[in-house]
C-alpha positions as CSV (number, residue, x, y, z in Angstrom):
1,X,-9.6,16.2,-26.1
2,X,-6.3,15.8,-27.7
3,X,-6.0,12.3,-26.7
4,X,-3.0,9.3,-28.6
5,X,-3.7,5.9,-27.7
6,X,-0.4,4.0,-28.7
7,X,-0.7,1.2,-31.8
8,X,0.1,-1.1,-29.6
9,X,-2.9,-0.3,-26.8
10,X,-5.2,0.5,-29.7
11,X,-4.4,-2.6,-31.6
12,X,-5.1,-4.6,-28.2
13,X,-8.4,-3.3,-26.9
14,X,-9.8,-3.5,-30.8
15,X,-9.5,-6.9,-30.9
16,X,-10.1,-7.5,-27.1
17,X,-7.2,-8.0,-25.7
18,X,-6.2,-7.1,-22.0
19,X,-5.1,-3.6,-21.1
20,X,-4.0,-2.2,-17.8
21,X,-3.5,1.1,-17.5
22,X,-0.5,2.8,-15.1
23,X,0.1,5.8,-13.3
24,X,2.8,8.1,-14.3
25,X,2.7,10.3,-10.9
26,X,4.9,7.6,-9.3
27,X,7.8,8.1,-11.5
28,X,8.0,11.6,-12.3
29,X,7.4,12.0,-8.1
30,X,6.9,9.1,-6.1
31,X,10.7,7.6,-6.7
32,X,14.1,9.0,-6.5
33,X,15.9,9.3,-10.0
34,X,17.6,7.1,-11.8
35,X,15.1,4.2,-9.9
36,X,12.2,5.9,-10.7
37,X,12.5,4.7,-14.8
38,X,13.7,1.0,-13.7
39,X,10.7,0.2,-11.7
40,X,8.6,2.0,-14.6
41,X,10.1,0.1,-17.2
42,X,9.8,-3.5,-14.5
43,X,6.0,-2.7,-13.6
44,X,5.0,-2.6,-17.5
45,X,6.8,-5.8,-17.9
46,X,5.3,-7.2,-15.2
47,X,1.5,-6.6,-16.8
48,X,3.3,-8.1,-20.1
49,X,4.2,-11.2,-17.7
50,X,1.1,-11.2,-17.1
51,X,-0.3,-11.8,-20.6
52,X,-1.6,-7.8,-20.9
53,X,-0.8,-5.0,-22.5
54,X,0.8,-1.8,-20.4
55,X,-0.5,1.4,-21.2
56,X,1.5,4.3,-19.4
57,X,-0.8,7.4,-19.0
58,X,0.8,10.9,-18.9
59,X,0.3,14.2,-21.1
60,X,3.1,15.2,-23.2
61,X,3.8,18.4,-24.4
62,X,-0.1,18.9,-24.9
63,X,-1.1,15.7,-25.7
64,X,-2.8,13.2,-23.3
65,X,-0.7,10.0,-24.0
66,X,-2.3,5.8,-23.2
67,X,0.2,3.8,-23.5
68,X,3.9,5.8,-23.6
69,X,6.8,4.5,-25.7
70,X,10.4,4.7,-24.0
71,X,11.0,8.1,-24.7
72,X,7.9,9.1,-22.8
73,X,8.7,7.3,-20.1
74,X,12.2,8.5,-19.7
75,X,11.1,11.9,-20.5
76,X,8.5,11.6,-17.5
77,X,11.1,10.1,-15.2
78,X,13.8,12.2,-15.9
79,X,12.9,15.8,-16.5
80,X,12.4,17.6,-13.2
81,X,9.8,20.1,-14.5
82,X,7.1,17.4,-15.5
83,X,4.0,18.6,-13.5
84,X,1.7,16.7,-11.3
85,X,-1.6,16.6,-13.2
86,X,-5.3,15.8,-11.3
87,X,-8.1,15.4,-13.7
88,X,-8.9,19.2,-12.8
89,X,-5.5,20.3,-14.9
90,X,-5.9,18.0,-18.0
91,X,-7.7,20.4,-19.8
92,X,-5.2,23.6,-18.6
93,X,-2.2,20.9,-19.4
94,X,-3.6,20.2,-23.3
95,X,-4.5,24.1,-24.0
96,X,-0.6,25.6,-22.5
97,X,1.0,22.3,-24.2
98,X,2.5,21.2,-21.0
99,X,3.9,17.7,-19.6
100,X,3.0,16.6,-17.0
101,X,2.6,12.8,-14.6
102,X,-1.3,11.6,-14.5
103,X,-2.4,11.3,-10.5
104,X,-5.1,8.9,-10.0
105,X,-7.7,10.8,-10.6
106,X,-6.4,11.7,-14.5
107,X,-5.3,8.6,-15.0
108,X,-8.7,6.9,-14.3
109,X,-10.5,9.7,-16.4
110,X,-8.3,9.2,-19.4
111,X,-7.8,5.0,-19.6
112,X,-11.9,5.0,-19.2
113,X,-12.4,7.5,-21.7
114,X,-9.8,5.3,-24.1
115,X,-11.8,2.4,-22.9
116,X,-9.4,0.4,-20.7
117,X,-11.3,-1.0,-18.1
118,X,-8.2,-2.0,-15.1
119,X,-6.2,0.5,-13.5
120,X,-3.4,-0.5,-11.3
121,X,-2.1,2.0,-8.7
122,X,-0.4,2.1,-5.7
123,X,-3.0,3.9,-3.1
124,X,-5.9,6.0,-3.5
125,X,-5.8,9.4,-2.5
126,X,-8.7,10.6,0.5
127,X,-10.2,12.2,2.9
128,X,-7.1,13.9,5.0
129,X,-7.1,13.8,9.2
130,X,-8.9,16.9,9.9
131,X,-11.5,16.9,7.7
132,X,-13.7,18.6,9.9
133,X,-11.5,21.8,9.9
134,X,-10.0,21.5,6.2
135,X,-12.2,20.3,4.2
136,X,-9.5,18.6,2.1
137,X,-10.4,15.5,0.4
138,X,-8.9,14.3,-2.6
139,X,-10.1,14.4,-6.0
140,X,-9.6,11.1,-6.7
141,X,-13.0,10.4,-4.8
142,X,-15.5,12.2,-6.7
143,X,-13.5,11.3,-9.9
144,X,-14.0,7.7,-9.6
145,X,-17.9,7.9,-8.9
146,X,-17.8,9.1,-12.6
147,X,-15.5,6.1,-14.5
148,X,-16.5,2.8,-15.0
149,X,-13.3,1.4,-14.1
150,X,-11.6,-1.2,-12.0
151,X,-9.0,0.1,-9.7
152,X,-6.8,-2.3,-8.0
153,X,-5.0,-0.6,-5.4
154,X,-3.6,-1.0,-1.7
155,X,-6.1,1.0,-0.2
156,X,-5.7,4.2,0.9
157,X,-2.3,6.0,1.8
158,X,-2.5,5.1,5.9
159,X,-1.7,9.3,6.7
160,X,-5.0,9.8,5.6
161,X,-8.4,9.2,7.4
162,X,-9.4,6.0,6.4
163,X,-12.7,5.3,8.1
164,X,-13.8,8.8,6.8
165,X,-12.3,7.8,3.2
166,X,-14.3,4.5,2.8
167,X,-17.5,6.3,4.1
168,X,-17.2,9.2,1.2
169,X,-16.8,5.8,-0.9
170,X,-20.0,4.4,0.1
171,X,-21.7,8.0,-0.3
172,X,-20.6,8.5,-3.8
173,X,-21.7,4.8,-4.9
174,X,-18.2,3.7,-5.5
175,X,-18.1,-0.2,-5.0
176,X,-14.8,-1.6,-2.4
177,X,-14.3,-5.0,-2.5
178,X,-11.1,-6.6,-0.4
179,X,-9.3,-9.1,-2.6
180,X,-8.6,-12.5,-0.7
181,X,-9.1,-10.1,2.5
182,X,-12.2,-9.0,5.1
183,X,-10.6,-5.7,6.1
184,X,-9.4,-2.7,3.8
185,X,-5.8,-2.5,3.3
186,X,-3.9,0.1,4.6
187,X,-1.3,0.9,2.1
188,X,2.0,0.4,3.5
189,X,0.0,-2.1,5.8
190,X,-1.3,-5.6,5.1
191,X,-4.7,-4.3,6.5
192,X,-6.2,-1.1,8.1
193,X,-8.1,-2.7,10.6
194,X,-11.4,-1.4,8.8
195,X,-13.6,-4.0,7.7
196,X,-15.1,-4.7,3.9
197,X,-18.7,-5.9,3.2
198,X,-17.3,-8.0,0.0
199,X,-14.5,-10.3,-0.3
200,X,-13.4,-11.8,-3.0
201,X,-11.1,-14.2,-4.1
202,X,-10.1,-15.1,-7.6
203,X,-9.6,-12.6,-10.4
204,X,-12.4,-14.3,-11.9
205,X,-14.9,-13.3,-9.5
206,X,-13.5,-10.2,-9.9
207,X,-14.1,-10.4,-13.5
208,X,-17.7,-11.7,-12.6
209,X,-18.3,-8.4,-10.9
210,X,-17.3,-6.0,-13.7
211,X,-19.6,-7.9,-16.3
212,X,-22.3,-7.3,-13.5
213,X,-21.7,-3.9,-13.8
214,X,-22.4,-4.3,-17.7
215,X,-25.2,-5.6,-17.4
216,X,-26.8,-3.8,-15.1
217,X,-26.2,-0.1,-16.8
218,X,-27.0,2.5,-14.6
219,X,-24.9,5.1,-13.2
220,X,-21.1,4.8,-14.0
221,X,-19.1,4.0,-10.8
222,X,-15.6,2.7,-10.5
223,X,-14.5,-0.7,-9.1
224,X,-12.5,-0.7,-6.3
225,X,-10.4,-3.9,-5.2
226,X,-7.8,-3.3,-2.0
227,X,-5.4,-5.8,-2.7
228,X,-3.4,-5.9,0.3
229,X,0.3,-6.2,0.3
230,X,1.7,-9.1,1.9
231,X,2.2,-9.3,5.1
232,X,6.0,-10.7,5.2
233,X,6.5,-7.5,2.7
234,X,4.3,-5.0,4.8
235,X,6.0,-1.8,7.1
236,X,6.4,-2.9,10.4
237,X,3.0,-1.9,12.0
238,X,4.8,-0.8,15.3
239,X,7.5,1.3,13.2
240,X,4.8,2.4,11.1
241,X,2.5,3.9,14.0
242,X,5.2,5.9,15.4
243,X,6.5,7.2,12.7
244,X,3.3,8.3,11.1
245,X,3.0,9.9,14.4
246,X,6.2,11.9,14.6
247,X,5.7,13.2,11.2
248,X,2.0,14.5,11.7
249,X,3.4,16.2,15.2
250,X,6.1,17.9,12.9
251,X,3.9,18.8,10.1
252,X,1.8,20.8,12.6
253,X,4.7,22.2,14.2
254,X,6.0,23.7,10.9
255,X,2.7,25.1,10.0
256,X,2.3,22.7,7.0
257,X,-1.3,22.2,5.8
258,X,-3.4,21.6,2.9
259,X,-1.7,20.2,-0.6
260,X,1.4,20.4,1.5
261,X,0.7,17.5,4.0
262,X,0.7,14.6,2.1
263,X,4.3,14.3,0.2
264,X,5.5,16.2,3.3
265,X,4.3,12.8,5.1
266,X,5.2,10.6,2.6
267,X,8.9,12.1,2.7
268,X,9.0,12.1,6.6
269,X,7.8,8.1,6.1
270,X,10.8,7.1,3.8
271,X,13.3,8.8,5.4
272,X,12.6,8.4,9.7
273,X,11.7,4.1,8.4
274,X,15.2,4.5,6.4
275,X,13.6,3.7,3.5
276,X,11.4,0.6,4.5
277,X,8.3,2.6,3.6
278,X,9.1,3.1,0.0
279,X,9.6,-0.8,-0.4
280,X,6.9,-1.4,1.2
281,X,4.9,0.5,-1.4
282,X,6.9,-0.8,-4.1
283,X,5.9,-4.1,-3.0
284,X,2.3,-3.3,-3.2
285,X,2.3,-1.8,-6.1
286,X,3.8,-4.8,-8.0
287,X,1.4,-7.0,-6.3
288,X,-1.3,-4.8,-7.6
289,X,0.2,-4.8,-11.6
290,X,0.0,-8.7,-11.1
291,X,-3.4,-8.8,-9.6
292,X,-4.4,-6.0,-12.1
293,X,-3.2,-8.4,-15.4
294,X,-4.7,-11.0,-14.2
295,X,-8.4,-9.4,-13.7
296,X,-7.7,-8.1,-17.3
297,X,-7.5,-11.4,-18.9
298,X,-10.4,-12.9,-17.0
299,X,-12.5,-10.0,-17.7
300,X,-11.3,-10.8,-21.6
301,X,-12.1,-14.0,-21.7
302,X,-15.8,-14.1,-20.5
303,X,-17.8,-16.1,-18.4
304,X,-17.0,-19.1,-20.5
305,X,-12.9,-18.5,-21.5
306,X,-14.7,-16.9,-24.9
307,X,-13.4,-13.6,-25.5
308,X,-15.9,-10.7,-24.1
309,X,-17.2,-7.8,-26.0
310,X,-15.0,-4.4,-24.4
311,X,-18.1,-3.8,-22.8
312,X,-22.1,-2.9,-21.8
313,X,-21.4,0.8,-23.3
314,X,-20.5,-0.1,-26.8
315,X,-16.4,0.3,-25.8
């Protein structure tokens, strides 16, 4: 794979430092331009604030980038033909020399390959309402029963089926913990009303449970923490509920299915709340970079503040 890990990310996972790796797909289309590059350019220094290294995923003309400079970064913000990239395009991406913004699923794939072990994301994609008749579940699932990484995320976007998403969790192995929380979060939503079986609540037991997952070898499966945003920062539940409504009654009215559903939704969202989702989600998000840091340098430091081999596999 034609893969460059930046000097700087390089230089910090040789010697042990902590990484977190970053999702491009919410700048290049998860923002509005010219905010999508300032909230880019504030979430990486946010992980710096937080004593880690940033490392921006996204493939560049042909080459799958960790850790972008600020050329990338505007490059992926500001040019309106960057594509959307799953792990199922990487390969296409590398071989036609396109660009294109990392989803969760390539992200994941390609900071665990580079071996960064904490991701910090916004929400997961799922399994979508109407499962039963679609079959459309996203590929972020599968993907992370593959990657020994830790995910710290604010659950699951709420338009999807949540009960049905954590249940496809538990089937592939994937572990879900709620951070400082008994239920799952629910994305624009402090909580989701579904419950966890784990809860915890420092970044060093969070820490504890990834050198667990050293230890004990076995198959790889990705760490999943739902760090929920707070509540004073959440969507208004009530607002929320009917607008999530409205916009899956339209969605069916205009004959929009499949890939089309979700950033219809998500559109529909920002502008019926007049933009109180997308602060909402902005506000998880930077609670999950923070959270994310933090788990980093624990997970660095070891069981005892010494700092930790990169990992059970050699990494």
């Amino acid at each position: 794979m034609s893969t460059q890990v930046s000097e700087e990310v390089r230089e910090a996972l040789h010697e042990g430092r902590p990484v977190v790796a970053l999702e491009s797909t919410i700048i290049a289309h998860g923002l509005p331009r010219p905010r999508n590059l300032a909230v880019a350019l504030e979430l990486e220094e946010l992980v710096r604030a937080g004593g880690a290294v940033p490392a921006t995923v996204a493939v560049v003309d042909g080459t799958a980038r960790v850790g972008l400079d600020r050329a990338a970064l505007t490059r992926i913000a500001e040019d309106p033909a960057v594509r959307k990239l799953g792990h199922r395009d990487l390969a296409p991406a590398l071989a036609t020399g396109a660009t294109g913004a990392t989803t969760v699923s390539a992200t994941a794939w390609l900071a665990d390959a580079a071996g960064i072990r904490v991701f910090a994301t916004g929400g997961l994609g799922g399994v979508h309402r109407g499962w039963t008749e679609t079959q459309d579940e996203s590929a972020d699932l599968r993907l992370l029963a593959r990657v020994g990484i830790t995910v710290v995320c604010a659950g699951v976007k709420s338009i999807l089926d949540v009960p049905a998403t954590l249940q496809r969790l538990e089937t592939l192995g994937v572990t879900v913990v709620g951070y400082g929380t008994e239920h799952f979060p629910g994305f624009y939503l402090s909580s989701s009303g579904e419950p966890v079986d784990w809860t915890l609540r420092t970044p060093e037991e969070v820490a504890a449970v990834i050198r667990a997952q050293d230890r004990l070898g076995g198959p790889r499966a990705a760490l999943v923490v739902g760090n929920p945003v707070p509540v004073e920062e959440q969507l208004d539940p009530a607002l929320h509920d009917r607008v999530l409504a409205g916009g899956l009654a339209a969605a069916q009215e205009k004959g929009i299915s499949g890939q089309g559903v979700t950033p219809f939704l998500l559109e529909y969202l920002t502008v019926h709340t007049e933009g109180a989702s997308l602060e909402a989600n902005l506000a998880a998000v930077r609670g999950n970079v923070r959270l994310a840091a933090s788990i980093a340098g624990a997970y660095g430091a070891g069981a005892d503040g010494v700092a930790a081999a990169p990992g059970a596999d050699g990494r």
